[in-house]
C-alpha positions in Angstrom: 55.4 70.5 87.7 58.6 68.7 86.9 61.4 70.1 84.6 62.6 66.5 84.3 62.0 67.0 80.4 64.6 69.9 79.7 67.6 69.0 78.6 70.8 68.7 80.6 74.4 68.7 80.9 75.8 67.8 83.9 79.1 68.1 82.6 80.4 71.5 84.6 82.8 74.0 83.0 86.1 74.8 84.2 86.6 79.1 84.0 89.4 79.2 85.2 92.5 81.1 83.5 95.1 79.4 85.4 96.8 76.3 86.7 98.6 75.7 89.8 102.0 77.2 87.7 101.9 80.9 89.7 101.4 79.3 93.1 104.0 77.4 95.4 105.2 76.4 99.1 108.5 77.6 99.7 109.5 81.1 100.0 109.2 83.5 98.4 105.9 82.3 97.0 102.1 83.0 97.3 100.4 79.7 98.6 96.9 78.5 97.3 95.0 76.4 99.1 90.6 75.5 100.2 90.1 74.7 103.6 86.6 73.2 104.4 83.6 75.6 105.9 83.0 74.8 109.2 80.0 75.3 111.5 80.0 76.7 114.8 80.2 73.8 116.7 83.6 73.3 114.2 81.6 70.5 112.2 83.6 70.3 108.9 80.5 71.4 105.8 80.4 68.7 103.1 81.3 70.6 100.1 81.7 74.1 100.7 85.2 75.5 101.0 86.9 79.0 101.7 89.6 79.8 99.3 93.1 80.8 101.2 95.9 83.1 99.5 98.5 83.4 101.8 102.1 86.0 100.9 104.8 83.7 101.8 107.6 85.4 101.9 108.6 85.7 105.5 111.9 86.7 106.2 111.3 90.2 104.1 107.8 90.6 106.0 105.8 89.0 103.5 106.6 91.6 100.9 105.2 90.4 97.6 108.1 89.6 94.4 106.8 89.8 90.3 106.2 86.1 90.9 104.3 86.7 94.1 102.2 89.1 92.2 101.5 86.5 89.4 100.3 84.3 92.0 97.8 86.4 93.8 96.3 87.5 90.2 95.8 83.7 89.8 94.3 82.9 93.2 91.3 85.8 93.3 90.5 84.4 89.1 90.5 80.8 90.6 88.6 81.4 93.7 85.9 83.7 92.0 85.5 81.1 88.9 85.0 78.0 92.1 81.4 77.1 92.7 82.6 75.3 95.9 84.1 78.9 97.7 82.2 80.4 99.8 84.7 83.5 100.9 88.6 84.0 100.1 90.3 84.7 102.6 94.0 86.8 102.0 96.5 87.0 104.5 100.3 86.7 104.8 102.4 84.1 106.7 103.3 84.0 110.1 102.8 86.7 112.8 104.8 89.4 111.8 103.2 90.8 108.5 100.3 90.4 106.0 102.8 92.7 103.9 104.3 95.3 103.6 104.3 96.1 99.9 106.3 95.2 97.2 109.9 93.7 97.5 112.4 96.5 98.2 115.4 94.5 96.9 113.3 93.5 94.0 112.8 97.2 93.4 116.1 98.6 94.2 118.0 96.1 92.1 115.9 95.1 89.4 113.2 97.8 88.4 115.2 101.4 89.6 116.4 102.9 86.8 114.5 100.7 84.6 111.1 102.8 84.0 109.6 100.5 81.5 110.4 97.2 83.2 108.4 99.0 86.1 105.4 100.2 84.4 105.2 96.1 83.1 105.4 95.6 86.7 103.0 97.8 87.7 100.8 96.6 85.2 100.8 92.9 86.8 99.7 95.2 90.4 97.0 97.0 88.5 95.5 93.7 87.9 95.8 92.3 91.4 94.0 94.7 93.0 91.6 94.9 90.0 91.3 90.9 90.5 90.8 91.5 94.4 88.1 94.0 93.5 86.5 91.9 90.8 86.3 88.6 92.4 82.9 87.4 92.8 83.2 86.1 96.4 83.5 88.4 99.4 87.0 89.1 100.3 88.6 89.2 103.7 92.0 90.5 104.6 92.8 88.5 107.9 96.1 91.0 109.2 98.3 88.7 110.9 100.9 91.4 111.7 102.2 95.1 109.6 100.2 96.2 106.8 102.0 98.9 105.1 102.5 100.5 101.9 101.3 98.6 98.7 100.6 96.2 101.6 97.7 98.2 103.0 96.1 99.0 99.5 95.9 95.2 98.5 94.6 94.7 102.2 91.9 98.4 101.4 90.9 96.4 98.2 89.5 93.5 100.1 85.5 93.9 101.5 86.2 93.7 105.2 89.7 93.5 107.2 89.8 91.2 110.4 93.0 92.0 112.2 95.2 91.2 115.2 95.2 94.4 117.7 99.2 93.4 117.5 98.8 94.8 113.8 99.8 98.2 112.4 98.8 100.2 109.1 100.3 102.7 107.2 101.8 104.3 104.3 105.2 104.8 103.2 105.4 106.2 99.6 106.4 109.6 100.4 108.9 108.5 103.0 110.7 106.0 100.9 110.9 107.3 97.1 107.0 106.6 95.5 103.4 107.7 96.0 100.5 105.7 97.9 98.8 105.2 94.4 98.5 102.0 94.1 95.0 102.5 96.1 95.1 104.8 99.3 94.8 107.8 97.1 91.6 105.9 95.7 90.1 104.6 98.6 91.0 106.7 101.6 88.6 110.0 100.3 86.0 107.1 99.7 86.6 105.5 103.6 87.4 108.4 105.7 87.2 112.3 105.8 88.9 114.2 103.4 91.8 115.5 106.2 92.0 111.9 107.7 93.0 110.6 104.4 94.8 113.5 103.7 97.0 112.7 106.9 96.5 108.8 107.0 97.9 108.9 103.2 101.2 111.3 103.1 102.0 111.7 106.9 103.9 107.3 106.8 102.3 107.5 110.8 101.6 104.4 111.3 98.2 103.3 113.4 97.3 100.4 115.7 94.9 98.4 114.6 92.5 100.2 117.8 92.9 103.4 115.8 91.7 101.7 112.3 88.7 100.0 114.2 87.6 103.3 115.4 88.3 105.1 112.4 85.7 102.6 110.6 88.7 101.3 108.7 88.7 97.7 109.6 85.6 95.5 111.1 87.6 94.1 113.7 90.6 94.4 115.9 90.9 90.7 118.3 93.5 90.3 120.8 96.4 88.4 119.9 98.9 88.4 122.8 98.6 86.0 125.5 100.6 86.8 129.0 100.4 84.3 131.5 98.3 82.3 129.5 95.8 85.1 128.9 94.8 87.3 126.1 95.7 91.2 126.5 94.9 94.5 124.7 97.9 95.4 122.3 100.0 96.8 125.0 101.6 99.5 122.8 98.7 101.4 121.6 96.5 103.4 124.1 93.5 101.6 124.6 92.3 103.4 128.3 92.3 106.8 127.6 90.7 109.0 124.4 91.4 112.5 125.4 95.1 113.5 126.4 95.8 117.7 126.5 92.5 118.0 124.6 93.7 115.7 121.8 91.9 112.6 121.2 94.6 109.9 121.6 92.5 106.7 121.4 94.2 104.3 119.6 98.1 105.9 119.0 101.1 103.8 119.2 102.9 104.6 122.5 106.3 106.0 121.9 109.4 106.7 124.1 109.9 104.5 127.8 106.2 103.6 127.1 106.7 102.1 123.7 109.9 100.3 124.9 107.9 98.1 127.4 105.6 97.2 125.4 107.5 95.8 122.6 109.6 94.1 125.5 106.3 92.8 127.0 105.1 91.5 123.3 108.5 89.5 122.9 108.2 88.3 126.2 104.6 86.8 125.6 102.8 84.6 122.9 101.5 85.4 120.1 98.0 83.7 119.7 95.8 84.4 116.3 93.3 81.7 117.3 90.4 84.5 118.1 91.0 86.2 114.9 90.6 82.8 113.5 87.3 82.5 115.5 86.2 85.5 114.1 87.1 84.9 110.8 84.9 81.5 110.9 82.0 83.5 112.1 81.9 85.7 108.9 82.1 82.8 106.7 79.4 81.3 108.5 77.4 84.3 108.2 78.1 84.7 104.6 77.4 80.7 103.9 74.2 81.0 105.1 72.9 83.9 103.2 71.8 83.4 99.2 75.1 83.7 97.2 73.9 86.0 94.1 72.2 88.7 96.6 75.4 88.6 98.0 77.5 89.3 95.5 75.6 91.5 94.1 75.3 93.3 97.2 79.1 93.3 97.6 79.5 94.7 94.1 77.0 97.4 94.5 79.4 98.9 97.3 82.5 97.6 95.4 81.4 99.6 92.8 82.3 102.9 94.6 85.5 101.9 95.3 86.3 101.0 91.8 85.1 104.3 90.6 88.0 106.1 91.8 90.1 103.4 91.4 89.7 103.4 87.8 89.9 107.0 87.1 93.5 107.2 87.7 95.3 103.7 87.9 96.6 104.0 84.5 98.0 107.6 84.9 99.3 107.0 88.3 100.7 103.3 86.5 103.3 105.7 84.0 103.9 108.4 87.0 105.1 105.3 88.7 107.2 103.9 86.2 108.6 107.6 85.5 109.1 108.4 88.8 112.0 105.1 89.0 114.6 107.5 87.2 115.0 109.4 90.3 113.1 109.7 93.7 112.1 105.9 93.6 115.6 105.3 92.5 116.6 106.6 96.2 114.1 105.8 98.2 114.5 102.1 97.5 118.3 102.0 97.3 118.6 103.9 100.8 116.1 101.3 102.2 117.5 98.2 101.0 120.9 99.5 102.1 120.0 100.4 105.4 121.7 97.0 106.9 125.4 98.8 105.4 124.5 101.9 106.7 122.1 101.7 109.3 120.0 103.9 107.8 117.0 103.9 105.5 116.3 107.0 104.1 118.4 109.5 102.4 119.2 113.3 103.6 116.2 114.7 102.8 117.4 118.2 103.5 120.2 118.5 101.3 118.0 116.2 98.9 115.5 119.7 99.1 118.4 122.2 98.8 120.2 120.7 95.9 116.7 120.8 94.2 116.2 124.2 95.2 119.8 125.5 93.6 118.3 123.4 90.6 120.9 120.4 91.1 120.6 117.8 87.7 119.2 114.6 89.3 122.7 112.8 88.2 124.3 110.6 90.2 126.7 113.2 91.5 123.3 114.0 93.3 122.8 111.2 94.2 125.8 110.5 95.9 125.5 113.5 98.1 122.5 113.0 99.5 122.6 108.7 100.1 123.7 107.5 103.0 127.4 105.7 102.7 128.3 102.6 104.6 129.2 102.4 107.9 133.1 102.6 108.2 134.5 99.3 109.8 
């Protein structure tokens, strides 16, 4: 029976909330761009597109600004209103980072001290990771390099993570003057056991991207160094051995003499993310050939979870935040962004805990006492 008789309007609507105004090319920026599908023979697919946001901002390890942020909201809104994207895929420039978090010098210099210029701020976050976790395509966090801090909870937020095994993950909240809440309190009870997440979340360890595969945190870990023209293991995380004194130690970063070779052998070779753009290719393959609205709805149904506990808490945790940039923030960030006058990026957290203990007023008198000074000379 033909349906040639109904009426019709070929004339498609646009949904989407934003222009090209939050989006750029030179650093610090986030870039927007569609890159055709292609098939595995690398035939180009008439039509269908995935939907790249890429962190610019390079030189500060792709750490996102308020503009950055703006620019990422924009991206997930236009990819999910875009008949033509198939998957977005978010990732950082380079090979160092996909991020790690928001801009320190941003934060020390601008928002410290300023609590209600913060909570804006942290409103404009609340809405990139609800954006990430709203968008109506799947979502894959390709991890290029570090993923730490509010890095890692934008990267948690996406459906699956495809990662160099050159990558590392982690928190840093606690360690540097703030609270992992801008997801990884959310997510990690939801992704891992509850003492796993307990650790993962306040211990700032950082793990290879070996450790996150076989914690079931990522979907893939692909080999990005190249010595002598061929692809090797990360050679600073233990990838031989899982059981060392009765501790399994599959996975940890390798410290001491061990740790210094390898990050001497990684200088010394190239870094090549051609396979984890191989893999990447296969998933958006995969996901281009199975019926769009059962997958998204599939996606959402899991999605769903992960908003659940998300939502409970983001607005509390969004005026904790904002509070919290009077005094401990206020540090953290200022010994960090400092560290290149003093060579050192965290304050002295003992007598930090013994003036709070003899009931010390958070003033800058205590402040002073327990930042580190610049170097003399």
């Amino acid at each position: 029976m033909s349906l040639d008789w109904l009426p019709r309007d070929d004339g498609l609507k646009n949904h989407a909330l934003f222009g090209s105004e939050h989006w750029g090319t030179e650093a610090p920026c986030t870039i927007y761009e569609k890159r055709p599908v292609t098939d595995p023979d690398g035939k180009t697919v008439d039509g269908l597109f995935t939907a790249w946001i890429t962190l610019n901002n390079p030189a500060q390890y792709n750490s996102y600004t308020t503009e950055m942020v703006k620019g990422v909201i924009a991206g997930f809104q236009a990819a999910s209103s875009d008949r033509s994207v198939v998957a977005v895929i978010f990732t950082g420039a380079g090979d160092k980072a996909f991020c790690t978090g928001g801009n320190t010098k941003e934060y020390s210099e601008y928002y410290s001290r300023r609590p209600n210029e913060y909570g804006e701020y942290m409103d404009l976050f609340n809405a990139m990771v609800d954006g990430i976790l709203n968008c109506k395509k799947p979502t894959l966090c390709r991890v290029n390099g570090m993923r730490i801090a509010g890095g890692q909870e934008i990267g948690m937020a996406c459906d699956l993570t495809l990662a160099s095994d050159l990558a590392i993950f982690g928190q840093a909240g606690p360690k540097h003057g703030s609270a992992p809440d801008g997801g990884s309190t959310d997510f990690l009870p939801w992704m891992l056991p509850t003492e796993d997440a307990m650790w993962n979340c306040i211990s700032c360890e950082m793990w290879s991207a070996h450790k996150m595969k076989q914690k079931g945190l990522i979907t893939a870990a692909v080999p990005a160094l190249k010595v002598g023209g061929e692809f090797v293991p990360n050679p600073g995380a233990i990838t031989d051995k899982y059981i060392e004194n009765g501790a399994v130690v599959f996975g940890d970063l390798k410290t001491g003499d061990e740790g210094r070779a390898a990050r001497a052998l990684v200088k010394e070779g190239e870094i090549d993310l051609s396979g984890l753009d191989a893999e990447i290719d296969k998933v958006v393959w995969r996901f281009a050939n199975l019926f769009p609205g059962c997958l998204i709805k599939s996606i959402d149904g899991i999605r769903a979870k992960k908003k659940f506990f998300w939502d409970q808490t983001k607005l509390a945790n969004r005026h904790w935040l904002a509070a919290n940039m009077t005094g401990e923030a206020f540090l953290g960030f200022t010994a960090f962004n400092n560290r290149k006058l003093t060579g050192v990026d965290t304050i002295d957290f003992i007598q930090y805990r013994q003036l709070v203990a003899a009931g010390a007023m958070m003033d800058d008198e205590l402040f002073a006492k327990v930042l580190p000074q610049p170097k003399e000379g």
